[in-house]
C-alpha positions in Angstrom: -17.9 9.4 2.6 -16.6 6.4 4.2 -17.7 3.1 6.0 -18.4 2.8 9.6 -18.9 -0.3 12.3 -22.1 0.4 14.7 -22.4 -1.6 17.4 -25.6 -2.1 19.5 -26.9 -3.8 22.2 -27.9 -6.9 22.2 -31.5 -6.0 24.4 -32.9 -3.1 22.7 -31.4 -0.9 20.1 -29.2 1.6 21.2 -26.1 2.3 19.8 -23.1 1.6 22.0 -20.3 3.0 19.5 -18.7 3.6 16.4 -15.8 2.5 14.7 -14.3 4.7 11.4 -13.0 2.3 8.8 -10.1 2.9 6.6 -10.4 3.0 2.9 -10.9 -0.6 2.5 -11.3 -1.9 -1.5 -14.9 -2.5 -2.4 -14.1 -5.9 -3.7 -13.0 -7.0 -0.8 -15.8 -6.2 1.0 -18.2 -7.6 -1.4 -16.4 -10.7 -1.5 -16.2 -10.9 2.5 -20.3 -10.2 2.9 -20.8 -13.1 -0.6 -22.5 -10.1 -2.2 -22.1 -9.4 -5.9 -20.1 -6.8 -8.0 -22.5 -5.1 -8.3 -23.7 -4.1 -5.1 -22.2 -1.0 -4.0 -22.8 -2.0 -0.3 -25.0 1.3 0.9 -27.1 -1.0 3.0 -26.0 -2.1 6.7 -25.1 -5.3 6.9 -24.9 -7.2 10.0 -21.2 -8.5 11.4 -20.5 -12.2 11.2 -17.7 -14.5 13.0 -17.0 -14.8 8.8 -15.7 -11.3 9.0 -15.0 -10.6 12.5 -11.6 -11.1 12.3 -10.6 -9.6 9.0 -12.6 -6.2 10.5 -10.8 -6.3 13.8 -7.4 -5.7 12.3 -9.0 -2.0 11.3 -10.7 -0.8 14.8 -9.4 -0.1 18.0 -11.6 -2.1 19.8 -12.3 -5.8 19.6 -15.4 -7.1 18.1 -17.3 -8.9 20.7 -20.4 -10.7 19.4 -21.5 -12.1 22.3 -22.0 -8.8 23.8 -23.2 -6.3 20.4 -24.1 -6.5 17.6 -22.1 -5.0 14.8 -23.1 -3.4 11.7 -20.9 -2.5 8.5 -22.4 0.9 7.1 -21.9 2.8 4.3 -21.9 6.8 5.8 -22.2 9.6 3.5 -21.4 12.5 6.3 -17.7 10.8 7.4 
């Protein structure tokens, strides 16, 4: 189990590629997406400048908003 990044296009809705995330401390990510304790962030959540550049120092490739959009995602099969 792990967290991924999805990106997608901006016209439509396929999926351009996907970025494995390291072990990164719930907290941090809660606190990052203003979401509460108690969420255990299984949902997708949608990429923000806000976190942008705290997530770009874990992927290889740089998080482009103008071109994608990104989604955090919580996935069970990594």
């Amino acid at each position: 189990m792990s967290r991924v990044i999805r990106y997608f296009e901006k016209d439509g809705d396929k999926c351009v590629g996907e970025e494995k995330l390291p072990e990164i401390d719930l907290g941090v990510l809660q606190e990052l997406f203003d979401l509460t304790s108690k969420n255990p962030m299984y949902d997708c959540f949608l990429v923000t400048e806000k976190q942008r550049t705290f997530l770009n120092q874990f992927i290889k490739v740089e998080i482009n908003l103008n071109e994608y959009d990104y989604f955090i995602e919580f996935d069970s099969d990594s």
